[in-house]
N, C-alpha and C positions, 0 to 999 in steps of 0.2 A: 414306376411309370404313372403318369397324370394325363388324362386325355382336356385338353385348351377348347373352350368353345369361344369363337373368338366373330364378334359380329363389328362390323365396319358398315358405316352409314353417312354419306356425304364424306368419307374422309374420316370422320372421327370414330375410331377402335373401341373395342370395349371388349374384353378378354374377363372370363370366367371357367375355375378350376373345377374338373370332378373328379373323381377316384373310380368312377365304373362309366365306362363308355357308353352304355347302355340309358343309363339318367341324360350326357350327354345329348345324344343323342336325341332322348323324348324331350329334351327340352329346347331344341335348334327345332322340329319340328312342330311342335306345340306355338312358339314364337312366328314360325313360317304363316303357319295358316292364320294367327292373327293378322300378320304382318298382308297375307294374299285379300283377305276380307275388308280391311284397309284401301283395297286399289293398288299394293306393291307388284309391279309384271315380273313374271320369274323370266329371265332369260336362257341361263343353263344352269344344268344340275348334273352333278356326279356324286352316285351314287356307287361305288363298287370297290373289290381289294384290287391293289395295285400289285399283283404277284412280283411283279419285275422289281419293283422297287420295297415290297415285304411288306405294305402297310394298308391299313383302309382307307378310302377316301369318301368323304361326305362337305361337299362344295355347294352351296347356291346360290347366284349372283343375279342382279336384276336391276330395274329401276325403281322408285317410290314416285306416293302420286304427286311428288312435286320435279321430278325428273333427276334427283340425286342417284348416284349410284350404289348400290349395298351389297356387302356378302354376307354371309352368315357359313363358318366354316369348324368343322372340329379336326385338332392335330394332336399328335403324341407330344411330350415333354418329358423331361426325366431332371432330377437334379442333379446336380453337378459340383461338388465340391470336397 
């Protein structure tokens, strides 16, 4: 397993891999707050385990200060082949 941190801005994607959730994580959040000092409005945020569905979830969606829309979100992956 690989945890995706995957940040969308106006539309365009930009997906980055880690090996420990943990770096993930500090670094969606580390980008957040440069991104909120910036002028980006947070909208919603989900933070918590999704028991029902067995996974964590870490969502932030909002606008920039030019009124584009952004998320910034970390998901599981696995390979497959």
């Amino acid at each position: 397993m690989f945890i995706i941190y995957t940040k969308e801005i106006g539309g365009r994607a930009f997906a980055r891999y880690y090996k420990n959730w943990e770096n993930a994580r500090k670094e969606l959040e580390s980008e957040l707050e440069i991104y909120v000092s910036m002028g980006f409005q947070i909208k919603h945020k989900i933070d918590r385990m999704n028991t029902g569905k067995g996974f964590y979830e870490l969502e932030v969606t909002g606008t920039t200060c030019d009124g584009e829309d952004f998320a910034l979100y970390l998901s599981e992956g696995y390979f497959q082949d």
